[in-house]
C-alpha positions as CSV (number, residue, x, y, z in Angstrom):
1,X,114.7,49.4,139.3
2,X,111.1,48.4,139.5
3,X,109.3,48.9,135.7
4,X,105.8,47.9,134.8
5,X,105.4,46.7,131.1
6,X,102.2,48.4,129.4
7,X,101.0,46.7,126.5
8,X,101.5,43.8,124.3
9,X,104.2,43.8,121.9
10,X,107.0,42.5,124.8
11,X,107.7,39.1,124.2
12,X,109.6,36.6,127.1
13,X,112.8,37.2,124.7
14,X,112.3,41.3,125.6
15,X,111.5,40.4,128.9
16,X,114.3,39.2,129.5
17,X,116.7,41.2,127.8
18,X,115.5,44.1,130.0
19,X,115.9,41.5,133.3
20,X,119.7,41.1,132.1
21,X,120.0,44.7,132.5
22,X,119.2,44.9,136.0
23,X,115.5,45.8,135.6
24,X,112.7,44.2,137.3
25,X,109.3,43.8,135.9
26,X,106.4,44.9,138.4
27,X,102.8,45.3,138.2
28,X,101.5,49.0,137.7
29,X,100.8,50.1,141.7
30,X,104.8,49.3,142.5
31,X,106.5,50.2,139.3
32,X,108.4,53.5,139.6
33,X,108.4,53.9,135.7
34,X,106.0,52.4,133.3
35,X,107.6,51.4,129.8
36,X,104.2,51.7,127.2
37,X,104.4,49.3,124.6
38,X,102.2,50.2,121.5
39,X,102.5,50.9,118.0
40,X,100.9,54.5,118.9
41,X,101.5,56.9,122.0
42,X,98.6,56.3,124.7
43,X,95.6,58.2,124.5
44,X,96.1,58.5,128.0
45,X,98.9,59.1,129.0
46,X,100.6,57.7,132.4
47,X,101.2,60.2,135.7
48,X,104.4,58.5,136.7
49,X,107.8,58.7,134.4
50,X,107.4,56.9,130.8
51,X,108.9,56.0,127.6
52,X,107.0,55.3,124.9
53,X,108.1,52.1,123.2
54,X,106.9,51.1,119.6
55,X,107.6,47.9,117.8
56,X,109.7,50.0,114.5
57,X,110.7,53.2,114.5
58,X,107.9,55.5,115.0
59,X,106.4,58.6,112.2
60,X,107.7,61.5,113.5
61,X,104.4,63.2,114.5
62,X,103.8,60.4,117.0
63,X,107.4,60.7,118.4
64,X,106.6,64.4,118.8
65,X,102.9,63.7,120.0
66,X,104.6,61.0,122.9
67,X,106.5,63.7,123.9
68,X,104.1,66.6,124.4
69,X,102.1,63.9,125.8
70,X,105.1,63.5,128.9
71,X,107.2,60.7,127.7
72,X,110.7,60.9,128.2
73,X,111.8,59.5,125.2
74,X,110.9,57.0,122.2
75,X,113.1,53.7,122.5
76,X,111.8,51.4,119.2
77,X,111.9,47.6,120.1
78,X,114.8,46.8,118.9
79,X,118.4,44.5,119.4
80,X,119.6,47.5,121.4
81,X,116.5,48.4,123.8
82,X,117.2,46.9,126.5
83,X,120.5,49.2,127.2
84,X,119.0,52.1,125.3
85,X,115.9,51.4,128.0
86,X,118.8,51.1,131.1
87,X,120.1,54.2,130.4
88,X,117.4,56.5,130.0
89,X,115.8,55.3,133.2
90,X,119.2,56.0,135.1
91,X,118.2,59.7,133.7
92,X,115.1,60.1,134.7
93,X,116.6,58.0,138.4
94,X,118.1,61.6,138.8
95,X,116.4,63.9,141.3
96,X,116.2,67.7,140.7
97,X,116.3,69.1,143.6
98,X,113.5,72.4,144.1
99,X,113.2,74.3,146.8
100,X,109.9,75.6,149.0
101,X,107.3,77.1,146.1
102,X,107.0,81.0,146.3
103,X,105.3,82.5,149.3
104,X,101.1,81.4,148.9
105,X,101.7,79.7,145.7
106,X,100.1,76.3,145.4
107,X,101.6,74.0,143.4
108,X,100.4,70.2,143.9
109,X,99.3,69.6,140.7
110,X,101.2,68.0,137.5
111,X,101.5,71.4,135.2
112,X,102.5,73.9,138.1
113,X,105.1,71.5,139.8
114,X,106.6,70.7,136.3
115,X,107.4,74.7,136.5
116,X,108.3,75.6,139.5
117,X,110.8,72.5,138.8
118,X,112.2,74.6,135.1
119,X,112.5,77.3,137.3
120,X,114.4,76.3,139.9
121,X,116.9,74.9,137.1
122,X,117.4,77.8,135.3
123,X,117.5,80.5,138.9
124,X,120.9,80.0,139.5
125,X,122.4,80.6,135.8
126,X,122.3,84.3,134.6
127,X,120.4,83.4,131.7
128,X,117.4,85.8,130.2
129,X,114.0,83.6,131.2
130,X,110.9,85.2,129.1
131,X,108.0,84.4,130.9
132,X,104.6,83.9,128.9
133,X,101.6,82.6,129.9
134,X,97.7,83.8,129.9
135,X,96.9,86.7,132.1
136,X,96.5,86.3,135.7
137,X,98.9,83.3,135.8
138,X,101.5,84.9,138.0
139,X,104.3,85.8,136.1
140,X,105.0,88.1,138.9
141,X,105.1,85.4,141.6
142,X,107.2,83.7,139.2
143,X,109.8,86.5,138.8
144,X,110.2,86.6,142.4
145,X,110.8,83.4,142.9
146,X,113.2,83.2,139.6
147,X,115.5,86.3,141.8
148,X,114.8,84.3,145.2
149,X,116.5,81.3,144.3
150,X,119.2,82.7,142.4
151,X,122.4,83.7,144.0
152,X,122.1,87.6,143.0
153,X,122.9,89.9,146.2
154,X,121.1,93.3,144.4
155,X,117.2,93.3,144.4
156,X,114.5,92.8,141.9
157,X,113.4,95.9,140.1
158,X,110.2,95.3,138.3
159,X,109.4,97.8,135.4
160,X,105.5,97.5,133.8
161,X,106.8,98.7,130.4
162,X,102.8,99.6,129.7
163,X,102.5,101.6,132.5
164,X,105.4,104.0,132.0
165,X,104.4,106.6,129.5
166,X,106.2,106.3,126.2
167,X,107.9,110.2,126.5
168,X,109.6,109.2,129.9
169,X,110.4,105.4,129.9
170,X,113.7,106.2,128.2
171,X,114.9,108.5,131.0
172,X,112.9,106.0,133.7
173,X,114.7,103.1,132.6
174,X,118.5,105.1,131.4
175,X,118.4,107.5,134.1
176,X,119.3,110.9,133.2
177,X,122.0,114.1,134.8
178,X,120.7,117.4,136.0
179,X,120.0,119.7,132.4
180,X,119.4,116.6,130.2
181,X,116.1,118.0,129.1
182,X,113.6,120.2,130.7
183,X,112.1,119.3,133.7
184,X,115.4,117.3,135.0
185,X,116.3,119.2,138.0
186,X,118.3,116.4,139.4
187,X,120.4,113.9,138.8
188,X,118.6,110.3,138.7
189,X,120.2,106.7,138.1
190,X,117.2,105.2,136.2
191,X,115.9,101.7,137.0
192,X,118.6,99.5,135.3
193,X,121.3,101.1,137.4
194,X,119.5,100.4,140.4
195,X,119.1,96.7,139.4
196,X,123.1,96.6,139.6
197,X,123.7,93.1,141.2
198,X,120.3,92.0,141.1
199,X,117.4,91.6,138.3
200,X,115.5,93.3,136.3
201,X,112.0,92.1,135.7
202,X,110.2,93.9,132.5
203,X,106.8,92.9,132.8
204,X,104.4,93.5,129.6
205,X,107.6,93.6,127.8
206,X,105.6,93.3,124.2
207,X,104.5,97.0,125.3
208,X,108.2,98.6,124.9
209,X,108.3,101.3,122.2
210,X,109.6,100.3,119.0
211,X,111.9,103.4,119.3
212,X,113.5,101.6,122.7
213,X,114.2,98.7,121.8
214,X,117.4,99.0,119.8
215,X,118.3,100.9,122.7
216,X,117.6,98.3,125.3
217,X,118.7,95.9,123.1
218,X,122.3,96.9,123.2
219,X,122.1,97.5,126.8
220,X,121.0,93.8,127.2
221,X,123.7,92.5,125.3
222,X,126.6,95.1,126.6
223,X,124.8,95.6,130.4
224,X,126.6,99.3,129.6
225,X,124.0,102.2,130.8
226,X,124.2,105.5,129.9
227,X,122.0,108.1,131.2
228,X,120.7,110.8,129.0
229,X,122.9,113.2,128.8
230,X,125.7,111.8,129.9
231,X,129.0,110.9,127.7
232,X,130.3,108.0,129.8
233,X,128.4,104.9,130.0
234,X,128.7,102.6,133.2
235,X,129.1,98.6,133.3
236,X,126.0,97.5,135.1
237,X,125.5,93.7,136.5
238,X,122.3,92.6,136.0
239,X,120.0,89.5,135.1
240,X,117.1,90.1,132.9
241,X,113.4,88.6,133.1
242,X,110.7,89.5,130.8
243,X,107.0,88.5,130.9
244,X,104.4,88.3,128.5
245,X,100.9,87.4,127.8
246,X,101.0,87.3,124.0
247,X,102.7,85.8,121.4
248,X,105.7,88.0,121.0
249,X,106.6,85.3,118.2
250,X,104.0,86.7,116.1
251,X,104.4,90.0,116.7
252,X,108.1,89.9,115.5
253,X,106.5,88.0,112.0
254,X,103.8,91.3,112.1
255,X,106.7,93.9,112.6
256,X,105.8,95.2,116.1
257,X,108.6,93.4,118.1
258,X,112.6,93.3,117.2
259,X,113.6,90.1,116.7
260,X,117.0,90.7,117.4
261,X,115.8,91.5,121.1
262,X,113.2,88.5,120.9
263,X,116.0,86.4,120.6
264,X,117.8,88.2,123.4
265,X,115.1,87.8,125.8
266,X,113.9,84.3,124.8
267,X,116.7,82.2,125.8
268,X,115.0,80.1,128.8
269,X,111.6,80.5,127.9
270,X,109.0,79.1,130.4
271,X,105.6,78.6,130.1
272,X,103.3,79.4,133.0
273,X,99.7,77.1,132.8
274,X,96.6,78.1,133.1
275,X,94.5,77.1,136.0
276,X,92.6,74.7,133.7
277,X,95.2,73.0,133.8
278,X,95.8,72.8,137.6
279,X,92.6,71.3,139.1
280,X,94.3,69.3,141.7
281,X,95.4,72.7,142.8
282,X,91.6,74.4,143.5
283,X,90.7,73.2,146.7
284,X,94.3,74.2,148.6
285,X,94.0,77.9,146.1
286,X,90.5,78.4,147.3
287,X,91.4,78.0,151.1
288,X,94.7,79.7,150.6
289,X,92.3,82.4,149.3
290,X,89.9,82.4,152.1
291,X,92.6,82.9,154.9
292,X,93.9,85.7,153.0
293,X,90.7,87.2,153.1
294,X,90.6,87.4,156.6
295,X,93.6,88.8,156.8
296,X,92.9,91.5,155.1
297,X,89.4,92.1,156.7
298,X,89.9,91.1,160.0
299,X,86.6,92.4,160.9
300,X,84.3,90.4,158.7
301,X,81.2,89.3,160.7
302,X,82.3,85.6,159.8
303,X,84.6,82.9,159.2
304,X,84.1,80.6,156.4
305,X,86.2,77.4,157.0
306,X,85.5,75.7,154.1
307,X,83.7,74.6,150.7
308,X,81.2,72.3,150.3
309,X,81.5,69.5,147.3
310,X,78.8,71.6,145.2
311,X,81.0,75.0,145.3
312,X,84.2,73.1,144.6
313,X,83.0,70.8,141.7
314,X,81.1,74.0,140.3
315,X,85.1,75.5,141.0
316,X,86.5,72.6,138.4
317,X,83.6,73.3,136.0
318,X,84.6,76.7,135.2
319,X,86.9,77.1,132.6
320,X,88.7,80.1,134.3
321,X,90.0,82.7,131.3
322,X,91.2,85.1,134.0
323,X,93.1,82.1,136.1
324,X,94.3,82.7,139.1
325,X,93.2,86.5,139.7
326,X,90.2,85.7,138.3
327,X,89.7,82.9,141.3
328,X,90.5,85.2,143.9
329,X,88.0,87.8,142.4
330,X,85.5,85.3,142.7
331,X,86.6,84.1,145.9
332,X,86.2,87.5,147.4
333,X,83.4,88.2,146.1
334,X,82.1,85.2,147.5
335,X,83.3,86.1,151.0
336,X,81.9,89.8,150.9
337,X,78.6,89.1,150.1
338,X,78.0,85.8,152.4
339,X,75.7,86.6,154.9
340,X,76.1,83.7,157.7
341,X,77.5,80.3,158.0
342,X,81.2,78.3,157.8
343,X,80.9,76.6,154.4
344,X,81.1,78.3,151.2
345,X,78.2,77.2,149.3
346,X,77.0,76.7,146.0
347,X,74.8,79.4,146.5
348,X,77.5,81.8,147.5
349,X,79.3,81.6,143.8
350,X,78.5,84.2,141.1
351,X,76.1,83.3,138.7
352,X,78.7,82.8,135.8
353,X,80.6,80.7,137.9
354,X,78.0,78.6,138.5
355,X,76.4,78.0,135.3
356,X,80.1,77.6,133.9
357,X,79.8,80.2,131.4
358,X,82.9,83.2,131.4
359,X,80.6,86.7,131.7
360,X,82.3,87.4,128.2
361,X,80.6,85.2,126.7
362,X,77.0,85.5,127.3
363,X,74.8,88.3,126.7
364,X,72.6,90.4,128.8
365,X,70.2,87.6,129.4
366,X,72.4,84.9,129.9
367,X,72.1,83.3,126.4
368,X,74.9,82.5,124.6
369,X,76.4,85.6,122.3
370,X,77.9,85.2,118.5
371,X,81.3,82.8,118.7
372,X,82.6,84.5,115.9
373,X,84.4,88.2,116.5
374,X,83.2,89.7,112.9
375,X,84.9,93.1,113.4
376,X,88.0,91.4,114.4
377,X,87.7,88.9,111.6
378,X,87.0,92.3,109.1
379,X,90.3,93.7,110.7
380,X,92.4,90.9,110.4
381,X,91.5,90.9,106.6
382,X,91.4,94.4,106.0
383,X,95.1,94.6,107.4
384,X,96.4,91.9,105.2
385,X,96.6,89.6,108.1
386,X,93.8,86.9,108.0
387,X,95.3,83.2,108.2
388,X,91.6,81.1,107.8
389,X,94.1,78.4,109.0
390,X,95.3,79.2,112.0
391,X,91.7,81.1,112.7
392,X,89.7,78.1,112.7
393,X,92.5,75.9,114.6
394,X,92.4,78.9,117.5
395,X,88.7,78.5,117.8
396,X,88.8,74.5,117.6
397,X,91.0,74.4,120.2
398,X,89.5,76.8,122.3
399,X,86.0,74.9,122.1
400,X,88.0,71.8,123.1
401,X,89.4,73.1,126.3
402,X,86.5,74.6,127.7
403,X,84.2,71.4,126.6
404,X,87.0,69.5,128.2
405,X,87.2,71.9,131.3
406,X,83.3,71.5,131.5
407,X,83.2,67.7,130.9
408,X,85.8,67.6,134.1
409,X,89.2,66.2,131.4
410,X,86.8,63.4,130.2
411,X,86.7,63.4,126.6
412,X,84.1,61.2,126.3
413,X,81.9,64.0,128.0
414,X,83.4,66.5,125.9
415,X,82.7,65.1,122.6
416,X,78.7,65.6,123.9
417,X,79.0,68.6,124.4
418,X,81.3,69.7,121.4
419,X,78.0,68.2,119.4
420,X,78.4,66.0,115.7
421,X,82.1,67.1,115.1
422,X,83.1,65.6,118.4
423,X,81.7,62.0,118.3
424,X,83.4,59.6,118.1
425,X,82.4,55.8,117.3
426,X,79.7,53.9,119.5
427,X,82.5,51.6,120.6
428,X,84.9,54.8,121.7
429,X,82.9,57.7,122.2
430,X,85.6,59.8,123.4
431,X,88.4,58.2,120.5
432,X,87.6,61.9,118.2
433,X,88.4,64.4,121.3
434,X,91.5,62.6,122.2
435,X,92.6,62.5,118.2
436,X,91.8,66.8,118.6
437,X,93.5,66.6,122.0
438,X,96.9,65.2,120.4
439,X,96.3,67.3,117.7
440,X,96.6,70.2,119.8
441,X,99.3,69.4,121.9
442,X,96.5,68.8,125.0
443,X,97.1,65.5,125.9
């Protein structure tokens, strides 16, 4: 297997050690893994495979920080590396198979292949996935694709636990028999029933009633419905997937979610990214975009074919808190109000999306609104709730991502623009942001 050696500590005794094993060292542009050699995890981390390789054995937090970073493991230079190094690259030598990405999702960047990849292991098991992820990631798509893959004859039966109302998502879920209450004038099955053999997706699953959830609880770990009104429960065969856009984590430590059925529905838990975190995926989502506009307005006066540099770079500028759906809102707008012409143009973008600023976050007259939430802050503390910790880490963080989505992932041009806290030293300009980015779990 061809490796490339990054960094200094290898000596011609480590060298050859790993030779004996049946590794050959290469330069960078052939290796098929790159071994980093440092006494700290790279700022940077490598694309291709890596393991992170320190002279002694490493402070946890940098073990951990190598890891979130991408590295497969930590394999301290010592008398056993070389085999410890032979077998892990036979691990990551295995090839997961994945099948086609969902109908019209994009997925050629880093962060969205890494996905679709723990989604395609986990499709053919019957495990409960929970789904998180901002809004407008596609938790939906991903659903789909979770049932798709897996070997389930039954269908999908999606249930938007917000949408039902409170007072009938018991009997919309249970089903109910003819008499159960007033207004049933007909026997009904309920959703979970009619998931026999398939899946049942609960999207906005943080929005089931408290005074359900024991219920659905017990169905999840017994798959035994019974409908209201009815003495004799019925074995049903179904996989569960749950979605979520908060932190159902904290709202079990606040009281609002079981954590009995947290626990239930957590057991493959996969994290969709943002689109921040997909640039290499904008130009192929903006033209996947466009010819689904003209799908669905066949009659459009025009054809736009494509974007120019301007309207894509201005595309990777913009921090994008609505992701995906907030892309093809933009998109579409775009298209509607062009009046002539092929390209997309700079021009054509809304004004938010050009400047680079989220609409939230400006006022009327484009300047820049108050950072702080002071009514949200008051409520946190009036309720008992405020954690100054974990406050000013959430806005730290947030001003790093957009500085870094604005700088284009350079953290040299995000420490500019994060102003005195984010400069580094005249040497390493950048060295501060990428100390944050670890920090954060960004890098």
């Amino acid at each position: 297997m061809l490796i490339a050696l990054l960094g200094k500590p290898w000596t011609a005794v480590r060298r050859g050690e790993l030779e004996a094993v049946g590794l050959q060292i290469a330069s960078p542009e052939r290796a098929l893994v790159r071994l980093v050699a440092a006494p700290r995890p790279p700022a940077q981390a490598p694309k291709s495979p890596w393991l992170w390789c320190p002279p002694a054995e490493p402070d946890p937090h940098d073990t951990m920080a190598a890891v979130m970073a991408g590295a497969y493991d930590v394999v301290p230079l010592d008398s056993a590396c070389a085999g410890m190094v032979r077998r892990r690259l036979d691990e990551l030598a295995v090839r997961v198979v994945t099948g086609a990405p969902p109908d019209g999702y994009v997925a050629h960047s880093a962060a969205a292949q890494r996905m679709l990849a723990e989604l395609d292991r986990v499709a053919p098991t019957s495990m409960a996935v929970l789904l998180t992820g901002e809004t407008g990631t596609g938790k939906d798509v991903a659903a789909r694709h979770l049932h798709a893959r897996s070997e389930r004859a039954g269908k999908l039966v999606p249930i938007n636990c917000a949408a039902i109302p409170n007072d009938l998502i018991e009997g919309e879920l249970f089903g109910y028999v003819r008499g159960a209450f007033s207004g049933a004038v007909a026997d009904y099955e309920g959703l979970l029933r009619a998931a026999s053999g398939g899946t049942v997706f609960l999207d906005e699953v943080d929005d089931t009633p408290k005074t359900l959830q024991i219920k659905l609880l017990r169905v999840l770990e017994d798959h035994v419905v019974g409908r209201l009104g009815e003495s004799e429960p019925r074995e049903v065969d179904f996989r569960v997937v749950a979605a979520t856009n908060r932190d159902l984590g904290d709202l079990v430590r606040r009281g609002e979610f079981g954590p009995d059925l947290y626990q239930r529905l957590a057991i493959v838990r996969i994290e969709l990214p943002p689109l921040r975190d997909r640039h290499d995926d904008l130009p192929d989502l903006a033209a996947h975009l466009i010819a689904r506009f003209y799908r669905e307005e066949p009659a459009s006066p025009h054809r736009v074919v494509r974007l120019t540099a301007p309207a894509l770079a201005a595309l990777r500028r913009y921090p994008w808190p609505g992701n995906v759906r907030e892309l093809r809102n933009v998109v579409f707008q775009a298209l509607v109000t062009k009046r002539a012409g092929d390209d997309l143009l700079l021009s054509d973008l809304p004004e938010h999306v050009v400047r680079g600023t989220p609409r939230d976050t400006t006022d009327g007259d484009g300047a820049s609104g108050e950072v702080i939430d002071r009514a949200a802050l008051a409520r946190l503390i009036a309720d008992g709730q405020m954690n100054l910790r974990e406050v000013r880490d959430q806005l730290e963080r947030t001003a790093l991502e957009l500085a870094l989505a604005r700088a284009g992932g350079s953290p040299a041009r995000a420490a500019r623009l994060l102003g005195e806290v984010g400069r580094g030293s005249s040497s390493d300009p950048g060295g501060t942001v990428r100390a944050m980015m670890r920090r954060h779990g960004l890098v």
